[in-house]
C-alpha positions as CSV (number, residue, x, y, z in Angstrom):
1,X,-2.7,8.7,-27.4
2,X,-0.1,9.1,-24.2
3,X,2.2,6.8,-26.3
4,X,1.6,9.1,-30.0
5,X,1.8,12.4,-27.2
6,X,4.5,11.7,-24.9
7,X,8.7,12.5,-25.5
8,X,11.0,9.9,-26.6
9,X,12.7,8.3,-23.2
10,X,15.5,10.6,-22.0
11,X,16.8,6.9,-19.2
12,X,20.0,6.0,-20.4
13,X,20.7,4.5,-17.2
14,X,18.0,1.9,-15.9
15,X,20.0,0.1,-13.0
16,X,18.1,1.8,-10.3
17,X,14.6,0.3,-11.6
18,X,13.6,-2.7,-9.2
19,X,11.0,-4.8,-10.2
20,X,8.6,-5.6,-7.0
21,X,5.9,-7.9,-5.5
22,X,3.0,-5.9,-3.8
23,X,0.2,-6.6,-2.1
24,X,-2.8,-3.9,-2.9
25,X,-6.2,-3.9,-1.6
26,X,-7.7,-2.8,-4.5
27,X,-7.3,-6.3,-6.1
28,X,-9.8,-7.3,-3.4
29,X,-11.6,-4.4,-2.7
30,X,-10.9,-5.2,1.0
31,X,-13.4,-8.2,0.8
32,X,-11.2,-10.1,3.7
33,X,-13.5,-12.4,5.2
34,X,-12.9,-14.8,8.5
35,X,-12.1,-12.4,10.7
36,X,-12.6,-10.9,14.1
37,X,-12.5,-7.1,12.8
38,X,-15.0,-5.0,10.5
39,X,-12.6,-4.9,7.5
40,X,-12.2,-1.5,5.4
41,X,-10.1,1.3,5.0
42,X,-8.7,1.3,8.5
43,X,-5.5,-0.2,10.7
44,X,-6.7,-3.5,11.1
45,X,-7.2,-4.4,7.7
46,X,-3.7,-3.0,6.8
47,X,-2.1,-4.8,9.0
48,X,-3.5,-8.0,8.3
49,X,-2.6,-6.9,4.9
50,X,1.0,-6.6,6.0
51,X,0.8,-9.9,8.1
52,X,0.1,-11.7,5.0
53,X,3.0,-9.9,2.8
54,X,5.3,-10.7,5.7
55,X,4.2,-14.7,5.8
56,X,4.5,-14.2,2.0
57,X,7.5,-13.0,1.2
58,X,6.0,-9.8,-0.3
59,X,8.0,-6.6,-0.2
60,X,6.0,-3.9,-0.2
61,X,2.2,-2.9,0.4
62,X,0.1,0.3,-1.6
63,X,-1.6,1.8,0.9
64,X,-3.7,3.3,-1.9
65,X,-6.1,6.3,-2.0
66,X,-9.2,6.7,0.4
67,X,-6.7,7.0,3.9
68,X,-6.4,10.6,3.7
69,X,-9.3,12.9,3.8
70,X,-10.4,13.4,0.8
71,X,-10.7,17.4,-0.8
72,X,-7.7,18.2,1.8
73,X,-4.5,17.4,1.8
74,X,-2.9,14.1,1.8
75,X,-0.6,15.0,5.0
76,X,-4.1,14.5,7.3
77,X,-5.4,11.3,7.3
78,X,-8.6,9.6,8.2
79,X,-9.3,8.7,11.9
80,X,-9.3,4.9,11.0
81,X,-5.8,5.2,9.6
82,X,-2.3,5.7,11.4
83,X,0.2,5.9,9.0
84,X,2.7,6.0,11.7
85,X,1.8,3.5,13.1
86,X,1.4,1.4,10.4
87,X,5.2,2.1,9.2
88,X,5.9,1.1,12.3
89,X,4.3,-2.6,12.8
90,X,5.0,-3.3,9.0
91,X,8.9,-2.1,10.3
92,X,8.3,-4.8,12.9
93,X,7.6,-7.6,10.5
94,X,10.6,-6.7,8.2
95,X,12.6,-9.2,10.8
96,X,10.0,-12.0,11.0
């Protein structure tokens, strides 16, 4: 139906589209097991999540939905979550 509803492609110019590795915990449904940390939406398992994009060679990580509080806005985030923070460290490993 989208493909029937939706308006011929207007892109003449495609140059600027980058195709990407990711990591996304949604593939795992943050099932990381072996660690010292309660796993979940929350900084720890983020940045394990980044560790292992860095040690990978992966690009970029989808910190996907459930970090904000849900029925708000997504500007406030949970308590578990620092995005901040979390741009920072995965900043940090950008080097490594």
């Amino acid at each position: 139906m989208v493909f029937r509803l939706g308006s011929p492609n207007r892109l003449t110019d495609y140059g600027w589209i980058k195709t990407r590795q990711v990591a996304w915990d949604w593939w795992n449904a943050n099932n990381i097991y072996g660690v010292d940390f309660k796993t979940g939406i929350n900084n720890d398992t983020y940045k394990y999540y980044i560790d292992f994009a860095s040690q990978n060679g992966i690009e970029y990580i989808i910190l996907d939905e459930g970090w904000y509080k849900t029925g708000t806005t997504v500007l406030e985030s949970i308590p578990e979550i620092n995005v901040p923070e979390l741009c920072k460290y995965a900043e940090s490993k950008m080097s490594e």
